[in-house]
C-alpha positions as MATLAB code, in Angstrom:
seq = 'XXXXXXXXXXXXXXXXXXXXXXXXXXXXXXXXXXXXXXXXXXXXXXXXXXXXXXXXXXXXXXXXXXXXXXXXXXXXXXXXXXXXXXXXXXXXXXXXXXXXXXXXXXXXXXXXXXXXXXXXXXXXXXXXXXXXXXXXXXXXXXXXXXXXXXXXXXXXXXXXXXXXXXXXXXXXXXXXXXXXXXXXXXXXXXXXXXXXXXXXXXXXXXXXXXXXXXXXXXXXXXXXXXXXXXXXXXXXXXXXXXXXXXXXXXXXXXXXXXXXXXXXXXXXXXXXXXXXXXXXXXXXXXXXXXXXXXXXXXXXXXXXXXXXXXXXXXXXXXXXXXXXXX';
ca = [
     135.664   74.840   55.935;
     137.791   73.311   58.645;
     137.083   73.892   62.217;
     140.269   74.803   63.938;
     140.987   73.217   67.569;
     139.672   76.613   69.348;
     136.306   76.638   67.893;
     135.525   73.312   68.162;
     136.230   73.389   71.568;
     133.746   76.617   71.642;
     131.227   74.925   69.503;
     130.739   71.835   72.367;
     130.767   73.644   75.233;
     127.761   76.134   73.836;
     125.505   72.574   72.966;
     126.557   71.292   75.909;
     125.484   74.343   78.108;
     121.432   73.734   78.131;
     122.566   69.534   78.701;
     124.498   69.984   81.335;
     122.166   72.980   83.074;
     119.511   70.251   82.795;
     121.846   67.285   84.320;
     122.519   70.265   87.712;
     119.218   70.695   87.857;
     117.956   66.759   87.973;
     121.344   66.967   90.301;
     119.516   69.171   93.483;
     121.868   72.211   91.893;
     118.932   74.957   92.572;
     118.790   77.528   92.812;
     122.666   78.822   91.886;
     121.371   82.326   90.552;
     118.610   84.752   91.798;
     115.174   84.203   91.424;
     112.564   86.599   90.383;
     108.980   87.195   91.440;
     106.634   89.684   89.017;
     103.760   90.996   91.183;
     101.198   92.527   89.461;
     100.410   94.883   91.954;
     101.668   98.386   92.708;
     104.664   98.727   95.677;
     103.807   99.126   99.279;
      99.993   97.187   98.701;
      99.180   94.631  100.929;
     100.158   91.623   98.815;
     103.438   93.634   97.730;
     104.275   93.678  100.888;
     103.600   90.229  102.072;
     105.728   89.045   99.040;
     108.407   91.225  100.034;
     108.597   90.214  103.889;
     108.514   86.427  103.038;
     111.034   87.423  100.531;
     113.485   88.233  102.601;
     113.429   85.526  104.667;
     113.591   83.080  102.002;
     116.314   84.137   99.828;
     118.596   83.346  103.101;
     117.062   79.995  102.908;
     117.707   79.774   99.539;
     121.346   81.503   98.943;
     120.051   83.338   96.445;
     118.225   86.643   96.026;
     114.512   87.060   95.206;
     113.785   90.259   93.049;
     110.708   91.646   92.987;
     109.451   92.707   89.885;
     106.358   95.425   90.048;
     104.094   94.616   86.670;
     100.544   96.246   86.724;
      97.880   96.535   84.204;
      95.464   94.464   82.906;
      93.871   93.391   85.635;
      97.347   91.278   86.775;
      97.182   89.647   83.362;
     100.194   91.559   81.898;
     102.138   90.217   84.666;
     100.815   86.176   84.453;
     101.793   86.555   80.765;
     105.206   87.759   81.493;
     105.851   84.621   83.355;
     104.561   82.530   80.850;
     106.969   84.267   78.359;
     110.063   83.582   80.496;
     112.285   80.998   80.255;
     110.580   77.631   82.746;
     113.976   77.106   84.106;
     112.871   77.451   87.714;
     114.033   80.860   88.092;
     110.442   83.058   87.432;
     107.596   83.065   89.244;
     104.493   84.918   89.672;
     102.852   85.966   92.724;
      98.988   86.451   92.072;
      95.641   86.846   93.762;
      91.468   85.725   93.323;
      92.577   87.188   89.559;
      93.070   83.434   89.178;
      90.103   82.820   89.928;
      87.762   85.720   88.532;
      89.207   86.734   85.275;
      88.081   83.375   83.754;
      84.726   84.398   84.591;
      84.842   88.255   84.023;
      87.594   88.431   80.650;
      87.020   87.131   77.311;
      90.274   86.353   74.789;
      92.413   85.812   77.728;
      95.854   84.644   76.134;
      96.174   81.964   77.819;
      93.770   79.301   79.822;
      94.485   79.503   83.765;
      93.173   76.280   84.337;
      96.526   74.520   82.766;
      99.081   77.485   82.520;
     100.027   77.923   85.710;
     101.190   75.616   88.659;
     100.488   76.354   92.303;
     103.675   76.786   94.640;
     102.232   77.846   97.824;
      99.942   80.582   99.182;
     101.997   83.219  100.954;
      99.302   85.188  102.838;
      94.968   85.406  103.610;
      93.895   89.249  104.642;
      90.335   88.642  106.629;
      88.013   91.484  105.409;
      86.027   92.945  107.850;
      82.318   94.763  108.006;
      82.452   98.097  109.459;
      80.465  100.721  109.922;
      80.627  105.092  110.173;
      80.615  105.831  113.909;
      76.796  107.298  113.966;
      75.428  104.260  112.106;
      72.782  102.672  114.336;
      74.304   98.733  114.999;
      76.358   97.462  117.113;
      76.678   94.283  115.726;
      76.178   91.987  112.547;
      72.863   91.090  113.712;
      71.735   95.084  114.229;
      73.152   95.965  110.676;
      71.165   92.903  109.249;
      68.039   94.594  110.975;
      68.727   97.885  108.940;
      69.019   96.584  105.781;
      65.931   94.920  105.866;
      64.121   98.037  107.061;
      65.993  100.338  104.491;
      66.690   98.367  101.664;
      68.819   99.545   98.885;
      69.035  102.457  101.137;
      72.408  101.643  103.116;
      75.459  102.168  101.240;
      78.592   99.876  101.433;
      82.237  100.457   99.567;
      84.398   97.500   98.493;
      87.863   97.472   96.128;
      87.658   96.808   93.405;
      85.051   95.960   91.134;
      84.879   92.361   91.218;
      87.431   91.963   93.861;
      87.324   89.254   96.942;
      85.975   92.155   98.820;
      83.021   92.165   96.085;
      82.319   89.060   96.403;
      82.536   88.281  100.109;
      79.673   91.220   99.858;
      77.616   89.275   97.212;
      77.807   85.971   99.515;
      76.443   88.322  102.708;
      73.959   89.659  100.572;
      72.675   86.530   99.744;
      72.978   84.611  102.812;
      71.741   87.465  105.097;
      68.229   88.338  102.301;
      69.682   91.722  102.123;
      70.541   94.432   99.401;
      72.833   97.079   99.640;
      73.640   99.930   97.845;
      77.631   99.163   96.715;
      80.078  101.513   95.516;
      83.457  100.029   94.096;
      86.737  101.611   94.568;
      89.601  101.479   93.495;
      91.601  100.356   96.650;
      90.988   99.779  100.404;
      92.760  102.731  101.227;
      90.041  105.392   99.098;
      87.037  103.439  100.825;
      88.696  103.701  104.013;
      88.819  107.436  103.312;
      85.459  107.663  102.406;
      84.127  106.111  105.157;
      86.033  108.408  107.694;
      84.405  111.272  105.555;
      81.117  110.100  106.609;
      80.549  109.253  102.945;
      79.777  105.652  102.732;
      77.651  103.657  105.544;
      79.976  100.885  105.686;
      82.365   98.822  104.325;
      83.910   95.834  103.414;
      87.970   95.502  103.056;
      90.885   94.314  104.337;
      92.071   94.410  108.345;
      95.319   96.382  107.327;
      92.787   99.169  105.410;
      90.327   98.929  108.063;
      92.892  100.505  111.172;
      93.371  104.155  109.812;
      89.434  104.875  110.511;
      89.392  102.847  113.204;
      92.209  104.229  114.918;
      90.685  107.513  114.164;
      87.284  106.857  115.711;
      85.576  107.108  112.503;
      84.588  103.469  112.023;
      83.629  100.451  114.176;
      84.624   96.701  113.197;
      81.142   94.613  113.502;
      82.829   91.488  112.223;
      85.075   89.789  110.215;
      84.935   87.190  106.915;
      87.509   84.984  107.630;
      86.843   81.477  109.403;
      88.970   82.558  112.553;
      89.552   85.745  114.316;
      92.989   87.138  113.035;
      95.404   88.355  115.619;
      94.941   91.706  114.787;
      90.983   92.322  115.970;
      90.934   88.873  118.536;
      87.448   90.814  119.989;
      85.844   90.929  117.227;
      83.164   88.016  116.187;
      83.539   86.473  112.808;
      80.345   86.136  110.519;
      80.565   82.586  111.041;
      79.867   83.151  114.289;
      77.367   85.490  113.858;
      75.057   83.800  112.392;
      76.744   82.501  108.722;
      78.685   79.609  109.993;
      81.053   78.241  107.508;
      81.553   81.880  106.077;
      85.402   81.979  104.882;
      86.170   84.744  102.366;
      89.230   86.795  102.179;
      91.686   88.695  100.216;
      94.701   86.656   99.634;
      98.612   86.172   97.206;
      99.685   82.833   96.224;
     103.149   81.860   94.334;
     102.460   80.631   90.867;
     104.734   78.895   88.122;
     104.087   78.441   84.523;
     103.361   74.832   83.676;
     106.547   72.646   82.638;
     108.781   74.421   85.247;
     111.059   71.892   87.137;
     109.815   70.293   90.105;
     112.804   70.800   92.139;
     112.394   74.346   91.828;
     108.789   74.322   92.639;
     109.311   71.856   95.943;
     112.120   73.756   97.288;
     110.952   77.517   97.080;
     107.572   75.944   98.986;
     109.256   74.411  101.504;
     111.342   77.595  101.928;
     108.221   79.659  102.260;
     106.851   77.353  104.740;
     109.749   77.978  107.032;
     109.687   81.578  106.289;
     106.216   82.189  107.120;
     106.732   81.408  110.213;
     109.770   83.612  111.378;
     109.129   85.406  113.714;
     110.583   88.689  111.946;
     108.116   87.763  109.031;
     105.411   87.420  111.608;
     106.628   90.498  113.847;
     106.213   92.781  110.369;
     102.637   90.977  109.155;
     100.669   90.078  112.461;
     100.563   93.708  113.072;
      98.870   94.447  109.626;
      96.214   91.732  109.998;
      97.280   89.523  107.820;
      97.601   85.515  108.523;
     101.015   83.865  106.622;
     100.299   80.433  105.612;
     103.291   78.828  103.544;
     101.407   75.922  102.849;
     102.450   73.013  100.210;
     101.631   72.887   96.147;
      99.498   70.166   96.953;
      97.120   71.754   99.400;
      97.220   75.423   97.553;
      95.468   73.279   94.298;
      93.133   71.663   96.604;
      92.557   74.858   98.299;
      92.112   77.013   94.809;
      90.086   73.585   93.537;
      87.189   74.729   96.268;
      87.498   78.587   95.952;
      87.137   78.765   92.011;
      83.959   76.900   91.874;
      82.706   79.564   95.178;
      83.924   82.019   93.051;
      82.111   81.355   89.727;
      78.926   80.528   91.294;
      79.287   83.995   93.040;
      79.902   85.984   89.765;
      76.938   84.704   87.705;
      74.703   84.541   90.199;
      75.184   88.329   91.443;
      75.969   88.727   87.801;
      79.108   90.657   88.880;
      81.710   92.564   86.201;
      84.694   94.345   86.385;
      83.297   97.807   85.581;
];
């Protein structure tokens, strides 16, 4: 068949599409379309949230928009696996929690290996957690609460979201430390422990800063101290178990920004160096201080070396407490 002048010309300019997208791309030409995160948590959670006020900042950074794209189920794996099924042109990312570092541990016939699929682009956000108690429970302090539970054991009762969650295990690393052993009760998310506690129907409780301010505000709770290394801006009075007698205790909630292996470096180096800017704006800072949560930004290099020392903490926490999802 012969090829008249038209198609041929159609023909070359559809193989030379991917060639010359490459040849931009090795060329600094990113990103020249929007960009789009799945989070595999619901809208309006903490992490959505932190995504989405980084987010904002970035795409004017950028010159492009970032869509967020709300995936849940599966304990976030529906939404790593949609990455990994999209195109690794530098233009789909995932924003993830500890699920990268507990479902190796807690999942069997994952459908793909964490270790090697994904990439680490920076972590956006740490929430501190935070040990508090109902109003009428008799400490004032992590010392007095200590004291308790080793009078009552498996008496006092303590809620945590979810089942296996940072929260979980930043109880199972007390526990141990402290020789203690409390009654726990696993929720769903901060906000139903938060509710339960203001009912007067849990002791205490161990979740986020942002969770913790509703029963706090509402005199139904008292802060006796907090997981992360530092105090965060949003409770500066209130001692950190590290300084309460668990020094080098560090354990929080926190989102990172993932890519799926073989996506192009510029893409990867310029989106975290975007959200190291952006994590400090003020407006980002203005919006997230507030809700207790710390923005970090931080390079790919030091997120792996950070995620290198939290997934062997992690493991050792989950077989030794012998901790599962339900």
């Amino acid at each position: 068949m012969t090829m008249t002048p038209t198609r041929r010309t159609l023909l070359a300019a559809a193989l030379a599409t991917p060639a010359l997208a490459r040849s931009a791309l090795a060329q600094g030409a990113w990103p020249t379309r929007p960009i789009r995160w799945i989070v595999p948590f619901g809208a309006g959670g903490a992490a959505d949230t932190a995504a989405r006020s980084i987010a904002a900042t970035m795409q004017d950074l950028l010159g492009q928009n970032i869509v967020i794209e709300n995936r849940t189920g599966g304990n976030a794996v529906i939404a790593a696996n949609a990455l990994l099924q999209a195109p690794r042109d530098g233009y789909t990312f995932l924003i993830d929690a500890a699920n990268q570092l507990t479902n190796p541990a807690l999942m069997r016939d994952l459908p793909f290996d964490y270790a090697t699929a994904f990439i680490p682009v920076t972590q956006i956000s740490a929430f501190p957690q935070v040990i508090a108690v109902k109003t009428d429970f008799p400490a004032q302090d992590i010392a007095g609460f200590v004291a308790q539970a080793k009078a009552r054991p498996n008496t006092i009762t303590i809620g945590t979201p979810p089942a296996a969650g940072m929260a979980h295990l930043a109880l199972a690393s007390f526990e141990k430390r402290a020789g203690i052993k409390l009654v726990h009760a696993a929720y769903r998310g901060g906000a139903d422990a938060a509710r339960d506690i203001m009912a007067g129907s849990v002791d205490s409780v161990l979740i986020t800063t942002s969770s913790i301010r509703p029963p706090v505000v509402s005199g139904k709770a008292r802060v006796l101290a907090v997981t992360s290394l530092e105090r965060p801006p949003s409770l500066p009075d209130v001692p950190t178990l590290a300084q309460s007698g668990f020094p080098g205790f560090d354990l929080n909630d926190w989102n990172g920004l993932f890519a799926a292996e073989g996506t192009p470096r510029i893409a990867i180096d310029r989106i975290a160096a975007a959200a190291a800017t952006a994590a400090k704006a003020p407006a980002v800072r203005a919006r997230m201080d507030p809700a207790g949560a710390i923005m970090i930004g931080n390079s790919p290099a030091a997120f792996g070396e950070w995620l290198a020392g939290q997934r062997s903490q992690v493991l050792d926490l989950i077989r030794e407490a012998n901790i599962t999802l339900g």
